[in-house]
FIDREN-56324 format. One record per residue (C-alpha): x, y, z. Coordinates in steps of 0.1 Angstrom, whole numbers, plus 5000, padded with zeros to 4 digits. Each point is the difference from the previous one (the first is absolute). Last residue first. Layout:
% residues N
XYZ
...
% end
This chain:
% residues 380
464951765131
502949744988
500350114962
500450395013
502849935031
501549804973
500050234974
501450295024
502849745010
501850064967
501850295011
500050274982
498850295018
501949875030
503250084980
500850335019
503350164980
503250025001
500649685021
502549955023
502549684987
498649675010
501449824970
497449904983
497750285011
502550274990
500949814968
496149944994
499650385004
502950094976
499049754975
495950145000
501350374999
502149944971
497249804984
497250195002
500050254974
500349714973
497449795022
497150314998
497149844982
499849705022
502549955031
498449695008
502849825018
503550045013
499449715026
502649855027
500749625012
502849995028
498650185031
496549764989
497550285024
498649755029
497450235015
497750024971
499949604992
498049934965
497549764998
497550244991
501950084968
500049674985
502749974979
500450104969
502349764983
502849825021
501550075035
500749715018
497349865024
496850135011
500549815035
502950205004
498450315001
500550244970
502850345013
499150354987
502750044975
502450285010
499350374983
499150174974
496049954982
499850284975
496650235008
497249974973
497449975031
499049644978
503349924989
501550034967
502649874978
499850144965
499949804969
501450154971
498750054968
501650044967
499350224965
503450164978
500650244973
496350144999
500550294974
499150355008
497350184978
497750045034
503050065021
499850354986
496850055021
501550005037
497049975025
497749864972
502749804987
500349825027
497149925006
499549864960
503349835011
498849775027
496649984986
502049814972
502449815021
496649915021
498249884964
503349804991
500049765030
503349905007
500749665020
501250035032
497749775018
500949905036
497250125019
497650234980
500050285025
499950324975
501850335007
500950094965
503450254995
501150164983
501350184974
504250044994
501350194974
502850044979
500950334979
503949925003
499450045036
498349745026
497150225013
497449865021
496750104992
497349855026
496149895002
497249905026
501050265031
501750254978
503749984991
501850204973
503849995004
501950294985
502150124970
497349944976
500950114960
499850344990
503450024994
499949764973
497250094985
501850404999
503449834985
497249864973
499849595004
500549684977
499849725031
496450045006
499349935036
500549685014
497949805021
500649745030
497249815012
498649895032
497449775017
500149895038
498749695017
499049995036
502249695014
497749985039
502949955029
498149865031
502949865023
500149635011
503550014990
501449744968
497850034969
498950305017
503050214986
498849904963
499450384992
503250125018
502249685006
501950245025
500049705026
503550035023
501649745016
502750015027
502149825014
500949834973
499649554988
499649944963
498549784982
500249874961
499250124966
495849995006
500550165031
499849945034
501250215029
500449935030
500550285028
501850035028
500650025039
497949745008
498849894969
496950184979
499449864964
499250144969
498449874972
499749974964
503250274991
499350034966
504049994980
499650114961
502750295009
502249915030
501550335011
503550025021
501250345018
503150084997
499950394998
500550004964
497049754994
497550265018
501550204979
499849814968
496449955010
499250315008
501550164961
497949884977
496749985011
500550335024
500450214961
496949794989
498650195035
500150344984
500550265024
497350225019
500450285020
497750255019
499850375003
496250065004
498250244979
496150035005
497049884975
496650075008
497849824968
497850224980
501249854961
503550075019
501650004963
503349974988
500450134965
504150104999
501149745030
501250185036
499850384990
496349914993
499049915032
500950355010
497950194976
497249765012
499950085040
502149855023
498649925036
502250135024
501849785024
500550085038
497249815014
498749734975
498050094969
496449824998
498949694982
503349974988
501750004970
504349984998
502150154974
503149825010
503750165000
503749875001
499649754969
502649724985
502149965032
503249824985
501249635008
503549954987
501549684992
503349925015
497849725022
501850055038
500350364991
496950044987
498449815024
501050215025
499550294990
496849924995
499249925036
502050275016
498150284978
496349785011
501150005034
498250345011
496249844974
500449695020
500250155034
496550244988
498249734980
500449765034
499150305023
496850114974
498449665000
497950045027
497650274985
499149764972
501350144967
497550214975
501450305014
503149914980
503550135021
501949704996
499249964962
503249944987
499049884967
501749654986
497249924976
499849635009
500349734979
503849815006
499250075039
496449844995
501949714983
503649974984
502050095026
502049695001
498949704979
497849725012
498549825031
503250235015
502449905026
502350265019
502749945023
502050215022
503249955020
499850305024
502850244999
497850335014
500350094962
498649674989
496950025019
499150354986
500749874965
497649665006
497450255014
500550204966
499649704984
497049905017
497850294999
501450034960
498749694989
502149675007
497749845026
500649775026
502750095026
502649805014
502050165028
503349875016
500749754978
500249594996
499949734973
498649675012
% end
């Protein structure tokens, strides 16, 4: 039986960047992933910022708040580990909102304007916040090798089946061979219930990338939208070069991610409502992702609540009201459920597991998000 100090499951960018904030406290880290690293919800998200988006529950503001201060620290260093560089694609966000938060300004039309040559509010509130987003094709690339760099081994094609509490371990079985760690951590994302008793619900998101027409006046050209768009059902995320992301459905299909070609086409119609030159853009690309979400949309971090013995080893979805609440598993930890917001998550999410992990003082309160509050809610 092959051994390390922490085995997580779950090659996507929550547990990557875990697996790189492992490594740098000189951890032997191992990753195994039911297919190829950071190729689902990470490999399909949008990559916005969004730390500050009303539309967030209350309770996650800490978690987008550390993540969004180690965000610099985070990319540099993967691109230092990688050599690949990760650049910030857009600094501002055109935001909606059912009414203007204290301290902004609602912009009126002339303003708009400056942002993309023909943006319309169609009477919509939209306020200025000053929020990032990158491109997470650029994080495809370049996490991997990092996490690589940094010496941490990931098994691609390897489904961990179960896991298995010893006395001051864990066992882990996979479909390449066990492993024995002190610690195990389940970032699975959408398929995280396969092996916690934690309610993560896939919910299915459509996108599309368009591109404007490539033959363009100087004027076209610098008309085109320097900012993100994002209203409560649709978003325009600027890539460059005249690309353009739309999204996204919200739509709780369970593990389907085939594309419909009605929703792609709503998708743009909206989209070109709020942004009309989009309407003679070309569809370049159409994928959906599925997001991991629980049912108060809060990430699930923390240890595993311990299963009683009589329930045996852990397996799939086990029964919640079996479920011990005193006796917290001090080796088995979730990174769970971190839904529409996992690319702005992750820094904060490694950095809190490593203080967890390793008993270091915690930056921030992680009662919100620990994965009693489902069990308290099954067992009432």
């Amino acid at each position: 039986m092959q051994q390390a100090d922490v085995a997580i499951a779950g090659a996507g960018i929550i547990g990557l960047n875990a697996a790189l904030e492992l490594a740098s406290a000189g951890l032997r880290v191992v990753v195994f992933e039911r297919g190829y690293a950071m190729r689902e919800c990470s490999w399909a998200a949008a990559g916005m910022l969004a730390a500050s988006d009303p539309e967030n529950p209350a309770a996650l503001l800490p978690l987008s708040n550390l993540s969004l201060s180690l965000y610099s620290e985070f990319l540099a260093r993967v691109e230092y580990l990688s050599g690949q560089r990760v650049p910030i694609r857009t600094t501002q966000t055109l935001l909606e909102a059912r009414s203007i938060p204290a301290g902004s300004e609602q912009l009126g039309d002339e303003a708009i304007h400056a942002f993309g040559s023909g943006l319309r509010s169609n009477g919509h509130k939209f306020f200025l916040l000053q929020e990032q987003s990158l491109d997470p094709r650029d994080l495809v690339r370049s996490l991997p090798q990092a996490a690589r760099a940094a010496g941490v081994t990931i098994l691609e094609q390897s489904t961990v089946t179960s896991i298995k509490p010893q006395l001051n371990s864990v066992e882990i079985q996979t479909t390449g061979g066990n492993w024995s760690a002190a610690h195990f951590i389940n970032a699975c994302g959408a398929w995280a219930s396969d092996l916690a008793g934690i309610p993560i619900t896939p919910r299915k998101g459509q996108m599309l990338l368009v591109e404007t027409p490539e033959k363009q006046t100087p004027q076209q050209i610098q008309d085109q939208l320097t900012a993100v768009i994002r209203t409560p059902h649709l978003y325009l995320v600027p890539r460059g070069n005249g690309r353009i992301i739309v999204g996204a459905t919200v739509e709780n299909a369970g593990f389907d991610k085939r594309i419909d070609p009605a929703a792609i086409a709503a998708l743009h119609r909206a989209a070109a409502e709020l942004w009309p030159p989009i309407a003679n853009a070309r569809i370049l690309d159409t994928w959906a992702g599925l997001r991991p979400a629980t049912a108060d949309f809060l990430p699930v971090i923390g240890p595993t609540i311990d299963i009683d013995e009589g329930n045996g080893a852990r397996g799939s979805s086990p029964d919640l009201h079996s479920l011990d609440l005193h006796n917290p598993d001090p080796h088995s930890w979730l990174a769970l459920g971190h839904y529409r917001n996992g690319i702005l998550l992750a820094p904060g999410t490694a950095r809190l597991l490593r203080q967890l992990i390793l008993k270091e003082p915690a930056g921030i309160d992680a009662a919100a998000y620990c994965a009693s509050r489902f069990i308290a809610s099954a067992t009432q």
